[in-house]
C-alpha positions in Angstrom: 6.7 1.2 19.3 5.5 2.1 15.4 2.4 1.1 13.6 3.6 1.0 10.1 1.2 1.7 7.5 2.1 -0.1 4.2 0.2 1.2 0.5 1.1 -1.8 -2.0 0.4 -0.9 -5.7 1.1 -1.4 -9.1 3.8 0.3 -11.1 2.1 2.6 -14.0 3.5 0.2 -16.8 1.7 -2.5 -15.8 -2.2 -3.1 -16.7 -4.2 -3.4 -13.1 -7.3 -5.7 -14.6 -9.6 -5.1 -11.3 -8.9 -1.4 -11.6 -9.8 -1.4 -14.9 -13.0 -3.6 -14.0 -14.0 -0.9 -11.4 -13.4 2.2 -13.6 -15.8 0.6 -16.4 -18.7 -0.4 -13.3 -18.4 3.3 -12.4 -18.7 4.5 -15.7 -21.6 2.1 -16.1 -23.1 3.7 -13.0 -22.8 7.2 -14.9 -19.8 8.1 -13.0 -18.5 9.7 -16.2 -15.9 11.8 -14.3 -13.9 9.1 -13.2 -11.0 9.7 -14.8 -8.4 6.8 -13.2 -8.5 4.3 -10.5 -6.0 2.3 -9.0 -6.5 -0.9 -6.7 -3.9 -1.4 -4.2 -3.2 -3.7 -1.2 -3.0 -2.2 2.6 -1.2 -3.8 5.6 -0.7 -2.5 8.6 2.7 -3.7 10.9 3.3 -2.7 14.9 6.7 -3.0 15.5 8.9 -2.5 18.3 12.6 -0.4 18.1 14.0 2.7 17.2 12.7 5.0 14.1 15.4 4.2 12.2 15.8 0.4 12.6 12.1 0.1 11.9 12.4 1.8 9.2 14.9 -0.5 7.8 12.9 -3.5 9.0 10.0 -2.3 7.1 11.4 -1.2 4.1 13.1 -5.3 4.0 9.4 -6.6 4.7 8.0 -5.1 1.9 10.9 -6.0 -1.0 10.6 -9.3 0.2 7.3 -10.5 0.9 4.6 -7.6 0.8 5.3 -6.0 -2.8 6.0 -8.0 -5.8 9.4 -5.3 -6.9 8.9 -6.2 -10.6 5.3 -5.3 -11.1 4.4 -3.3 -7.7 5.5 -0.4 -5.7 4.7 -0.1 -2.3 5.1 3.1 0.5 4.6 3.9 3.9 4.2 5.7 6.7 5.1 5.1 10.0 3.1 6.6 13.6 4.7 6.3 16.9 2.0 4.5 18.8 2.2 3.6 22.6 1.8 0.5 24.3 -1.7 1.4 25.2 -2.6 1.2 21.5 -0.8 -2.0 21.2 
């Protein structure tokens, strides 16, 4: 059993409005050394197979329904949890 952790972001050629949005409320706040910010979305899976095939699985979910391909990128990371953590 996995617990896939899934970072869902937006390529650097596209504008992320709510980043920019934070980075000017921080610099607002004097938080002049704020140099970039990026928003993102976080998911988290638990799935059930071998490394490999989850792997795969995981890598399907994401082009297909987590991450938008044309404006986002997306990574993750997967941790072999057991059925205790479930």
């Amino acid at each position: 059993m996995f617990k896939a952790k899934v970072y869902v972001t937006y390529k650097p050629s596209v504008l992320d409005p709510k980043a920019e949005v934070i980075k000017t409320a921080l610099t607002r706040m004097d938080y002049h050394n704020v140099y970039d910010v990026l928003n993102g979305k976080y998911f988290e899976l638990k799935l059930t197979g071998t490394r490999e095939a989850v792997e795969k699985q995981v890598d399907t979910i994401c082009d297909q329904l987590l991450a938008n391909v044309n404006m986002e990128t997306y990574r993750f990371e997967l941790e072999p949890i057991t059925e205790d953590e479930a």
